[in-house]
N, C-alpha and C positions, 0 to 999 in steps of 0.2 A: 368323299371322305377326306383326301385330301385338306379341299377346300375350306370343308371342317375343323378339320384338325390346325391349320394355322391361323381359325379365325380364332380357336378358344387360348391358343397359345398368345396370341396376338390382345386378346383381350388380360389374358394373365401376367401378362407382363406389364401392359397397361397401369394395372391394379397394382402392381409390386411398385411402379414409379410414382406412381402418385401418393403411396405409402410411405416412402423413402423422401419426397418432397412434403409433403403434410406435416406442419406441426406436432408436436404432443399436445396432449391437454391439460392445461396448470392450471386453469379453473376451475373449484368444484361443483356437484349438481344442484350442491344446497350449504350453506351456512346462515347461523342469528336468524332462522326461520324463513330466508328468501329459497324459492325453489327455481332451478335453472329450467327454462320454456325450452322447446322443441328446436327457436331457431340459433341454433348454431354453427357460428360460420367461422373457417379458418380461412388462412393464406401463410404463402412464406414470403408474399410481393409489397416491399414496404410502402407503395404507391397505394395498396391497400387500406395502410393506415392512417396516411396522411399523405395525398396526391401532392400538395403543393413542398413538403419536404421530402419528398423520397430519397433524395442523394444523400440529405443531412442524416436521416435513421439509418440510411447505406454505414457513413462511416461510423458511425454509435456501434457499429456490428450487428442490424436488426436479423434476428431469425425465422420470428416468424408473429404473426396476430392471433388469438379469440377473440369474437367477440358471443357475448352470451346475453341473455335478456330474462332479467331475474323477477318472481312475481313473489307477493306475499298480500294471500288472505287479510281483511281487516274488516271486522264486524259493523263499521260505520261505512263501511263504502263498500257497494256490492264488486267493483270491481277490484278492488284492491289496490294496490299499492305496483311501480315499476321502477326497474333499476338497470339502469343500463350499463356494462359494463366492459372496455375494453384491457385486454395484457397485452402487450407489449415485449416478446422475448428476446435478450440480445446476448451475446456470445459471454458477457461476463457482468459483474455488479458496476464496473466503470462503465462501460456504455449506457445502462439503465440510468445511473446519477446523471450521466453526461445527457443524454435526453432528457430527464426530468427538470433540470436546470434552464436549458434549452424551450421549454413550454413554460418554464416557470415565470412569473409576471410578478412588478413590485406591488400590485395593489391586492396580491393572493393574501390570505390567511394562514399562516403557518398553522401544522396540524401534527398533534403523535399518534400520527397512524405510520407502520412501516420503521424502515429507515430513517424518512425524509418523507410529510405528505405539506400540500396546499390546497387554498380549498377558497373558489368564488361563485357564490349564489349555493345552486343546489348543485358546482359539481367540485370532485374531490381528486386531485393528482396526489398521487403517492406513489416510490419503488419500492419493492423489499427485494434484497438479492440482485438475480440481474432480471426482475421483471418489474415493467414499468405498468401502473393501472390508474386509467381513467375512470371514474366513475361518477354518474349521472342520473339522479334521483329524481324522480318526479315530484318527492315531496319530501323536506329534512325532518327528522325527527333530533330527539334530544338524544337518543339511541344510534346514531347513525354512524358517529365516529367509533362507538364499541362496536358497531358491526363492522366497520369496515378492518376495526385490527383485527377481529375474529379470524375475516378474510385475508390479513397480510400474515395470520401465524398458520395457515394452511398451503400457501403458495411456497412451490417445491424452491430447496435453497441450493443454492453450486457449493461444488466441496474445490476445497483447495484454492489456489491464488484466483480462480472466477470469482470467487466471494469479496474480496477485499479490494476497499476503494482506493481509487489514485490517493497517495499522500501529497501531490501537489497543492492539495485545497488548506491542507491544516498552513499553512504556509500563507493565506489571507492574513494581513493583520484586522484586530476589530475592530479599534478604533476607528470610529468615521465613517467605518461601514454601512451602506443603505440597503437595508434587509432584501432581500431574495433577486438580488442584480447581479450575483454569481454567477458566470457563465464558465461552463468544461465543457470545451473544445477538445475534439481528434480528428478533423480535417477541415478542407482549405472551405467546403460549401456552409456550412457552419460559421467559420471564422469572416464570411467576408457578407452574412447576414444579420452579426449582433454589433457591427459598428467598431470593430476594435480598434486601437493605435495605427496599428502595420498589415499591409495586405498578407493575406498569406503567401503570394509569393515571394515575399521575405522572410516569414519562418520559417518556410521552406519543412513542409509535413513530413517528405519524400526520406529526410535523416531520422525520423522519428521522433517528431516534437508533440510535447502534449500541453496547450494552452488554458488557463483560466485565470477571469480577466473579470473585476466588480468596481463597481460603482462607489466615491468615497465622496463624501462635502468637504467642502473647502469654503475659504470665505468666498471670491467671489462666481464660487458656482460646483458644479460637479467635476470631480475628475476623475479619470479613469486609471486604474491598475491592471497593468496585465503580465502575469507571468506565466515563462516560455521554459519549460522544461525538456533539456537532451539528454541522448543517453549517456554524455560523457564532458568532463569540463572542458577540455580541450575542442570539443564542435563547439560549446558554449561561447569560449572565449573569441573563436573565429568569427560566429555570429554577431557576435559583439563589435569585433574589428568592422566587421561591412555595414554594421546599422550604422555606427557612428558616420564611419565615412562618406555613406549615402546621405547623411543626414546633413552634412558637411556641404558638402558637393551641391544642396537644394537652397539651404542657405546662404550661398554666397551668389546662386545663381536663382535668381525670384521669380524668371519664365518658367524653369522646370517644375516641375508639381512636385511637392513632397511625399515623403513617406508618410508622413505625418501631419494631418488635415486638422487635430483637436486641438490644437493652440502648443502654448510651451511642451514641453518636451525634457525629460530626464531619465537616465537608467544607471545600469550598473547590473554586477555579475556577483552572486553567491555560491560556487561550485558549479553546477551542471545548469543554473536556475538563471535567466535573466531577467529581471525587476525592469520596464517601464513603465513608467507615473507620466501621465500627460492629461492636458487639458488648462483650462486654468486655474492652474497653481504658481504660488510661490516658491523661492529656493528654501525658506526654508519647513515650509509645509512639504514639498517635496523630497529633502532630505528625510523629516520625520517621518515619510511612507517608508521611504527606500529603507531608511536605518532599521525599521522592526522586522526586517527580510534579513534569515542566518541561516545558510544552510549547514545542516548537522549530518556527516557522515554516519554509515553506522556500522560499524567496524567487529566483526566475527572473530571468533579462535578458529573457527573451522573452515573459514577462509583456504583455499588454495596461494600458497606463495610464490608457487610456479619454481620452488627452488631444492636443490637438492637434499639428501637428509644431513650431509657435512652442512650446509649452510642453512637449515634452519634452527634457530635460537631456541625455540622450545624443546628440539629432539637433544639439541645439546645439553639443555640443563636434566630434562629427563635421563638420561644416559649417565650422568655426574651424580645425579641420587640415585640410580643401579649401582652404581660404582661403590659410593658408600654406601650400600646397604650390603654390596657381596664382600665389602671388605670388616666389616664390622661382624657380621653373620661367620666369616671366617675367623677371625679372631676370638670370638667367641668357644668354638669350637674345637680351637687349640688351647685352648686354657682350662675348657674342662676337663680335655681328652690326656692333656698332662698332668694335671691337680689328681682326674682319674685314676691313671697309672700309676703316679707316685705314691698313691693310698695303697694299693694293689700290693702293690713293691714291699711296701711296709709292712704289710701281715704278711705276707708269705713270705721274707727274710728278711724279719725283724734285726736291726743291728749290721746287715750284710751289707746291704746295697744304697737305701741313705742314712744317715745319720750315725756314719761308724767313727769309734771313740778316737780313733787313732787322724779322723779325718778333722775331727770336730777341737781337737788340742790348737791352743795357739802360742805360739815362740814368741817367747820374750826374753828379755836379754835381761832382766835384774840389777839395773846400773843402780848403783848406790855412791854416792855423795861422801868419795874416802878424802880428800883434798886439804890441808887445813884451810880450817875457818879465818876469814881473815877480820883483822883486830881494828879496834876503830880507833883512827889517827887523829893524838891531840895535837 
């Protein structure tokens, strides 16, 4: 009995961890008339999804995989139609982008499926939220991008800051730009497989940097942008001191290897934001990248001051219009409570108390002009 008794505990627990490790399910059974088949397989192992990146969906925040395999009846083909379908779950909607970018290829097809979709042959990448979906047709129809938004407005959405994308991107300029070479980076396995300027052990992920870095022409060839966002100007600014310096230090010595392998090289600092343009470019092709980079604080009333209520400026002027309001509100008050009383006064003694005769006389002295008149001198 015993023995019993700890194999079904043993077994219940079992079931509760793998419960607790098991995805949810974001994909539905059926949508646009596809019906979900039998095999259905999850993981939380991002090796799952993609053996040869697993580190790279590691830092994206991967959560977990479906994959589902969707069928739909079609009267000219006894067997129908298949669609094969993987999501992709990660901790928020920047990871998703930041993967979707990462898969994304300049010879793809932009698509408005989602967020952000692309699409080459019969398959279709798109995120919505922070889920990323592959999807893989056996045969495209003209219908197939309305099914698949059908599918991006049923896939479950994050509330709150999960939903919303790094602002680092709006910060690409467009000019020059070569469509879907955006890459968003959040760690060093990532950053040192799409070729960029600086190895990562020079942004140095560890203070919290978030990379994206695209593709621009130039006359004689391509060159690259890459910006490196910290949580604060002042890491920015340091970061800046050492690139330069390193940069310095390779130049003057041509055994040591650079930091920088893509030809010319130039940067520069916008608040928390570092701007490198390399490759071959000119100075002043390079400026004109660098110069459309402005970083725009964004500055709250409901900000913390960190500062007392004597030294904050708003509570002061606040407090100055209390002030004239309880003094106006009081004068007020006193002038009707007076004007009141003196009516009062007046009907109930009449002549007594204001306006009595004897108060209301005024002294005059009645000077009259007795002097003679004096005579005009011929």
């Amino acid at each position: 009995m015993n023995f019993l008794r700890c194999s079904v505990i043993s077994l219940f627990l079992c079931g509760a961890a793998f419960a607790v490790d098991a995805p949810a399910s974001v994909l539905p059974s059926q949508f646009a008339g596809w019906q979900a088949s039998d095999s259905v397989s999850r993981s939380a192992d991002p090796a799952a999804a993609d053996p040869a990146n697993a580190a790279v969906l590691k830092e994206y925040g991967f959560k977990g995989l479906e994959k589902v395999e969707y069928t739909r009846a079609d009267g000219n083909n006894d067997h129908g139609h298949k669609l094969a379908i993987k999501a992709a779950v990660f901790d928020d909607a920047s990871g998703a982008y930041g993967a979707f970018t990462y898969y994304q290829t300049p010879v793809m097809l932009n698509e408005q499926i989602g967020e952000q979709a692309a699409s080459l042959n019969n398959r279709v990448l798109f995120f919505q939220g922070n889920v990323l979906v592959d999807a893989v047709f056996d045969k495209l129809s003209v219908m197939s991008a309305a099914e698949l938004r059908e599918l991006a407005g049923s896939l479950p959405k994050p509330t709150g800051s999960a939903g919303k994308l790094p602002p680092l991107k709006s910060y690409l300029p467009t000019r020059g730009y070569e469509k879907n070479t955006a890459k968003y980076i959040l760690g060093p396995a990532a950053l040192d497989r799409v070729g960029a300027p600086l190895p990562s052990a020079t942004v140095d992920f560890k203070s919290g940097a978030e990379v994206i870095l695209a593709k621009y022409s130039a006359t004689a060839g391509d060159g690259t942008l890459m910006l490196i966002e910290y949580p604060t100007p002042q890491i920015a600014a340091e970061k800046l001191r050492q690139i330069d310096a390193a940069h310095q230090v390779t130049a003057q010595q041509p055994g040591v290897a650079s930091i920088v392998d893509v030809g010319p090289f130039f940067d520069k600092r916008t608040g928390p934001i570092l701007a490198i343009a390399a490759g071959p470019l000119s100075q002043s092709e390079a400026r004109a990248m660098l110069g459309a980079i402005s970083y725009e604080a964004d500055v709250t009333w409901n900000e913390n001051t960190f500062a007392t209520k004597r030294d904050n400026l708003a509570n002061l002027l606040f407090n100055v219009i209390v002030l004239c309001g309880v003094v106006i509100g009081l004068a007020l008050v006193a002038g009707v409570g007076f004007g009141g009383i003196r009516i009062l006064m007046k009907r109930m003694f009449p002549g007594r108390v204001f306006d009595r005769p004897e108060e209301t006389e005024i002294i005059t002295l009645h000077l009259e002009e007795t002097g003679p008149r004096h005579r005009d001198r011929r």
